[in-house]
N, C-alpha and C positions, 0 to 999 in steps of 0.2 A: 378233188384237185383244187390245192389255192394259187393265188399268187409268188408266196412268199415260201422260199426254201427255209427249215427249220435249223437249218447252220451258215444261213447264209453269212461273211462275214466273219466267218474263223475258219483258223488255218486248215491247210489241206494237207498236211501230216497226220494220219489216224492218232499215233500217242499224243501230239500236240493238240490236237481237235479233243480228246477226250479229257484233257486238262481244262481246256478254254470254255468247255460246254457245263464242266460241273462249276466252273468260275461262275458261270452266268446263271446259271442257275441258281446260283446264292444270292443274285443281286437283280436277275429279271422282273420282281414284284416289288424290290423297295419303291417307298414312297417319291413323288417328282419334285425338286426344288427348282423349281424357276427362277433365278434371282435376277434374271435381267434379261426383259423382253420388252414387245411392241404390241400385245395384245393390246384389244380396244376394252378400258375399261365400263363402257354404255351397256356391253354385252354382260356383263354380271351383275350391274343395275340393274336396268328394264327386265333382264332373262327372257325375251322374248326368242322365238321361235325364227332360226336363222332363215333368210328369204328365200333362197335357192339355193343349189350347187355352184352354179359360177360365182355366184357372189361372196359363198363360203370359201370356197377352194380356187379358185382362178384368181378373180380379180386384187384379192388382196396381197399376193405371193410374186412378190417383186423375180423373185430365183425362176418361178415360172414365166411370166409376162416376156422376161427379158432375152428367154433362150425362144421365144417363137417370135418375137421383135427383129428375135437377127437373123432372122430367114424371112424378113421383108414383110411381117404382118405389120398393119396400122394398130398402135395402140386403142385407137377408135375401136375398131372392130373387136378388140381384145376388152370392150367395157369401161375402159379407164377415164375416167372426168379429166373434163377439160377446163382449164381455168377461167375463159372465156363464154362457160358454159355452151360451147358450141356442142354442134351433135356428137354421139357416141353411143354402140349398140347396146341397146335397152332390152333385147330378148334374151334370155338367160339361155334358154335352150341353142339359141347361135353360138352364142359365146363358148359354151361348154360342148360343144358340136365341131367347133373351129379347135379348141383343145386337142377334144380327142382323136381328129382325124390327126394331129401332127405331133401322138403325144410319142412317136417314134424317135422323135430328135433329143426324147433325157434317157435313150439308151447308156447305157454305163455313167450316170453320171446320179451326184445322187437325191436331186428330186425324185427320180425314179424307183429308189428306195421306198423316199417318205412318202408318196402316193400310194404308191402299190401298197405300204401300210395301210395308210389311211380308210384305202377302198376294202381289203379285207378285212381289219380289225375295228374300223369303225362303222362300216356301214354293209359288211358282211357281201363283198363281192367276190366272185370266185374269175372271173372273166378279168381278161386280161384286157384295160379299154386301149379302144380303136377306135375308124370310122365307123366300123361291122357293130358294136357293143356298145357305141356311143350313147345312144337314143336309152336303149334298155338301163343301160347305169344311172343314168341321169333322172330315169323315172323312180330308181330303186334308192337313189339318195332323195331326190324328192315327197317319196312317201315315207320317208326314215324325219327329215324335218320338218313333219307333223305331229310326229308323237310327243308327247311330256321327258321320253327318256335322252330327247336330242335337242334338249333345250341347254342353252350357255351353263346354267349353274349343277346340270344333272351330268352335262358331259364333262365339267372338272372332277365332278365326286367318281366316275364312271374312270376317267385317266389315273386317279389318285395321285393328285397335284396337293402335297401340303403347303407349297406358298406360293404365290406368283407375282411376280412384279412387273406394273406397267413401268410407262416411262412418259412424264408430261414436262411440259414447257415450266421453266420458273415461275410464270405467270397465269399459269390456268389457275379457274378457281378450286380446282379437284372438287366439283359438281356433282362427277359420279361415282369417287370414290366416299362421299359423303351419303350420296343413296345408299350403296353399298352396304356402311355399315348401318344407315338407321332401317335398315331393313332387319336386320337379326339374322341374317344369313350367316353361319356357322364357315366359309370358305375361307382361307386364309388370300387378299387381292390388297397387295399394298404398293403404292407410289414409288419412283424414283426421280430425283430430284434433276434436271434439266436446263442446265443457264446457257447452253451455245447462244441463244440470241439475245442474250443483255449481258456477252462476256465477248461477242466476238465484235470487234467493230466492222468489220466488211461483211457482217450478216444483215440483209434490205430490211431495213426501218431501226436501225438498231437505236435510234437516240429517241424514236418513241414509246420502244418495249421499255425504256430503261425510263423512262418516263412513267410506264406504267408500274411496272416495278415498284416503282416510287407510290406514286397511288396506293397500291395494293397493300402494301406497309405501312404506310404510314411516315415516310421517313424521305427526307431531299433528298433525291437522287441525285441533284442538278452537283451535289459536293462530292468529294471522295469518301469522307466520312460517311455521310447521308447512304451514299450509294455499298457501302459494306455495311453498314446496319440492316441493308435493306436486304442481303443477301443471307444474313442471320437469322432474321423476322422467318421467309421465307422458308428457310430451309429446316426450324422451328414447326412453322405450319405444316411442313412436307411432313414430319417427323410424326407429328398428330395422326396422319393415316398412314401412319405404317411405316415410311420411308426407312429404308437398310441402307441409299446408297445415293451419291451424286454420280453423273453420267457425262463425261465431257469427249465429242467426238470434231478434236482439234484437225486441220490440217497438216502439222505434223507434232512432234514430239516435246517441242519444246518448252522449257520452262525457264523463267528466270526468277531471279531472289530484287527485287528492285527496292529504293530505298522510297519510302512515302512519299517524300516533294517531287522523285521522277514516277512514281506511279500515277501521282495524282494529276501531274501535269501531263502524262500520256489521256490519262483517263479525262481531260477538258478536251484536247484535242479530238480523241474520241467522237464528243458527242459533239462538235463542230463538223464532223465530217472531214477532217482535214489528216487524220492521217495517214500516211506510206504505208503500201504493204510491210516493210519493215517494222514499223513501228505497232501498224494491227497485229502483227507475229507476235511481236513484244511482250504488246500490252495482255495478248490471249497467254504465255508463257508465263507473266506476272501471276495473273487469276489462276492458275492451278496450283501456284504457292500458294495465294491468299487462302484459295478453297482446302487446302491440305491441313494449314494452318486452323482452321472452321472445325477440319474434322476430327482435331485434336480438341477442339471444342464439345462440338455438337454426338461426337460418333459416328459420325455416315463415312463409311466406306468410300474411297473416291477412285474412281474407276477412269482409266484415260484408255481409250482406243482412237490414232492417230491414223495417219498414213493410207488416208481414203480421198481424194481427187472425189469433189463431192458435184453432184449434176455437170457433168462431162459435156453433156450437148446441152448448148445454150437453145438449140431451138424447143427443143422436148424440157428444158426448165421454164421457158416462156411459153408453152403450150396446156404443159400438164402441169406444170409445180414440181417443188422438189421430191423427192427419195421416189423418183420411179424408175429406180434401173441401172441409171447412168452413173454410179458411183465405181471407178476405178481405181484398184490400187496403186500404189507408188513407193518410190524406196525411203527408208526410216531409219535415221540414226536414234540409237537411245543412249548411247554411253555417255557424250558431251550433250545432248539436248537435255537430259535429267540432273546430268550433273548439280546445277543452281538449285532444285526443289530439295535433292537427296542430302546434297550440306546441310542445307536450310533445315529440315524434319524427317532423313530417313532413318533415320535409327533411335524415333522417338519411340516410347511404347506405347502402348495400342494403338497406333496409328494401321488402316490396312489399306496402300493402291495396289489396286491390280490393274496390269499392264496387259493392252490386246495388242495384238500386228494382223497386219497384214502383209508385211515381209519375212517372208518364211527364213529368207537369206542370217535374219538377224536372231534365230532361238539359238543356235550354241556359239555363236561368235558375240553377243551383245547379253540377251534377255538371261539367257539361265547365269551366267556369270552374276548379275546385275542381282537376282534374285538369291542366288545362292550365296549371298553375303549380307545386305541391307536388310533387316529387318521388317522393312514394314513392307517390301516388297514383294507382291504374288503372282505369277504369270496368268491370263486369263486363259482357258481353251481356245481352240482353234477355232476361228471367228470368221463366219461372213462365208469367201470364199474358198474358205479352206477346213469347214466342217464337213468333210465327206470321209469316210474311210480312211481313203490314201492320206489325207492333211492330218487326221488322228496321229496314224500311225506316224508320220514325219516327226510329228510335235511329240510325240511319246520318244521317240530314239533321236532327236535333238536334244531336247532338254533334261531328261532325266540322268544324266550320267553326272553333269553338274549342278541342277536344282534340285535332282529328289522328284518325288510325289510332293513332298509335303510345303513346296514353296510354290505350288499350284493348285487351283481352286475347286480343281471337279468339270462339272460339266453346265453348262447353260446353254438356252437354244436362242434367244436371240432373235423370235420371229414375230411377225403378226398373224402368221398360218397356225391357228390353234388348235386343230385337229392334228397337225404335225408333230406337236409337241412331244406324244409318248415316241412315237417314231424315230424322232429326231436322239432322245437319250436312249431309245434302244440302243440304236447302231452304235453313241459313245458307249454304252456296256458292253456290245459284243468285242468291238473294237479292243478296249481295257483290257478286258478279259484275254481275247485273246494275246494283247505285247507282257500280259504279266505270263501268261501259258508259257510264252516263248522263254522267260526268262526263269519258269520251273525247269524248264525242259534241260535247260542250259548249264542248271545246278546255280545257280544264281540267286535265286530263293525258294525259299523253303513253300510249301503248298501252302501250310498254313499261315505265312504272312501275308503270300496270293490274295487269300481269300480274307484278308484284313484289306487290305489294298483296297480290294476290288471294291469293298462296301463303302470305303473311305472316297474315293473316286467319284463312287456312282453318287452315294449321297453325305456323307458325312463331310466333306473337307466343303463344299458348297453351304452348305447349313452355320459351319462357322463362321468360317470368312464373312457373308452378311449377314452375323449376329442371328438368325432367323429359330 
């Protein structure tokens, strides 16, 4: 007996299921393309031997912490550091004890999925965890990250990840993306380029980063000129370990086209701290021109996912720091907020953004429209809160009557939970699998383009779009 049903996630029409299952089948073993995640890149550095279970699997899975959060557990007790370094539970086996008694609450939902994965296909559990099975799992992953086979670099060759991308600050030194390669490690772990905090002015300390920035390159920041040289420098350096992509997670969608004496004078304001929300909007709507403009330059792929209400409780961002949970969505205009960027550069050639949401409201009334004409434009997957099944499926019967497949990228998971990772693009295969099934069944196409699709989906249309 496992965990895990062997059709879980296709349709329950026998003819239909028997289409969707040889789909999958064609595409269950290709290779994994990550191209834009949160794994920590220390862990394919060092390769050391991960610490515990909760430390692998709990504490760092924002989607978990956050659904036993809201049934009144303290993040404290959940492990979670504190900014003030105050106390918080240091016994792993609590931690992952406090999980599994309440791991009732991701019934239907789809952590519950990528667990249940995780626990039979990674770490060979048959038991369904509980309070009852708690103890025992927790010992059977902890004798599992002993071995050499459950070490970082053994378990990407073990998932068959051929590329993975973290995601750093414009400012890190990529320290460990540097060990990395002077190690001669054969794993394909490369950078994504990062400027929210020397591009947003209402991001805390922004006129220092930008300062460092400066440092970092070699180049005044303190001017406008100085300070886009420095983002070239950078993005240069990024490029040297790999970088496929910049990564901009705005407050909302906007861009503008601004003429250089009002960019540069938003941009002094800026760094005086003096300007209006208005104008902070502005001047971050400017930067994703300029950076567009870059990538006509440089080649990096520019990626904009907006429309995320970012550390929601002010008390848990003054406690714990930011991305612990509290990021909520909110509604997203793209047709006039893109307008300014799309004049400016979108139907330059080779230019490629791909656009995330988190307003599901906006894939056939906004996004597939947007995409289904502009050229440089590519819809990302379903993102965040709406990579489960159901948001699949949505994002598959919104957009594709207007975009195509082919003015969307595939699939990306988008996490720091790296054991989730195969789990995560399973459920996009079966999913795929099964909305093209429906769309043999329908006489819509042909089996044999299905199973063109399906590859293209799973890994091909991913692989292009970041150059990889």
């Amino acid at each position: 007996m496992g965990l895990l049903n062997d059709d879980r996630l296709l349709p329950t029409d026998p003819a239909v299921r028997g289409v969707a299952r040889e789909l999958y089948e064609g595409v269950r073993a290709l290779p994994i393309i990550s191209p834009h995640g949160h794994t920590d890149p220390r862990w394919f550095a060092e390769n050391a031997t991960f610490r515990d279970p909760a430390q692998l699997l709990v504490t760092p899975d924002h989607y978990l912490y956050r659904m036993l959060h809201s049934q009144g557990i303290p993040l404290e007790a959940l492990g979670i550091a504190r900014e003030d370094g105050g106390d918080t539970e240091q016994d792993p086996r609590k931690i992952w004890s406090l999980f599994a008694a309440n791991y009732h609450l991701f019934r239907g939902t789809p952590s519950r999925i990528w667990v249940d994965h995780v626990l039979q296909e990674v770490f060979g559990v048959t038991e369904r965890l509980s309070a009852k099975t708690g103890d025992a799992i927790y010992d059977q992953i902890a004798d599992c990250l002993t071995q050499e086979a459950f070490r970082p670099r053994a378990l990407f060759e073990r998932f068959n990840i051929e590329a993975i991308s973290t995601t750093e600050s414009a400012i890190d030194d990529l320290h460990w993306h540097r060990m990395i390669r002077d190690s001669g490690w054969s794993g394909n772990v490369i950078t994504a380029y990062r400027p929210d905090s020397v591009v947003d002015p209402e991001f805390a300390g922004f006129a220092q980063y930008v300062a460092t920035l400066g440092e970092m390159s070699g180049q005044d920041t303190s001017t406008w000129a100085g300070y886009l040289a420095a983002h070239r420098n950078r993005r240069a350096f990024f490029k040297s370990f790999g970088a496929r992509s910049s990564d901009h997670g705005h407050p909302t969608a906007r861009t503008e086209n601004l003429s250089q004496q009002v960019a540069a004078a938003l941009f002094d304001k800026a760094l005086q701290g003096r300007c209006s929300p208005e104008e902070a909007d502005a001047f971050r709507g400017h930067m994703l021109t300029e950076m567009a403009r870059m990538s006509l330059d440089d080649g990096l792929v520019l990626q904009i996912h907006p429309g995320s209400v970012r550390n929601h409780s002010d008390s848990v961002m003054a406690k714990f720091g930011r991305d612990k949970g509290f990021d909520i969505p909110t509604r997203t205009d793209y047709v006039s907020a893109l307008r300014p960027l799309l004049n400016a550069v979108g139907r330059e050639p080779g230019l490629t953004i791909i656009l995330f949401t988190l307003d599901e409201s906006s894939y056939a009334r906004e996004l597939a429209p947007l995409a289904g004409v502009y050229p440089a434009l590519k819809l990302g997957p379903p993102w965040w809160f709406h990579d489960s099944a159901e948001g699949m499926r949505r994002f598959r019967e919104a957009v594709t009557e207007t975009a195509g497949f082919y003015n969307t990228v595939g699939f990306n998971d988008d996490t720091r939970a790296f054991c989730s990772i195969p789990a995560r693009h399973d459920v996009a295969r079966r999913v795929d699998c099964s909305f093209l099934a429906t769309l043999v069944a329908t006489g819509r196409l042909d089996a044999d383009e299905a199973g063109e699709v399906a590859q293209d989906l799973a890994y091909g249309l991913a692989k292009q779009a970041y150059k990889l």
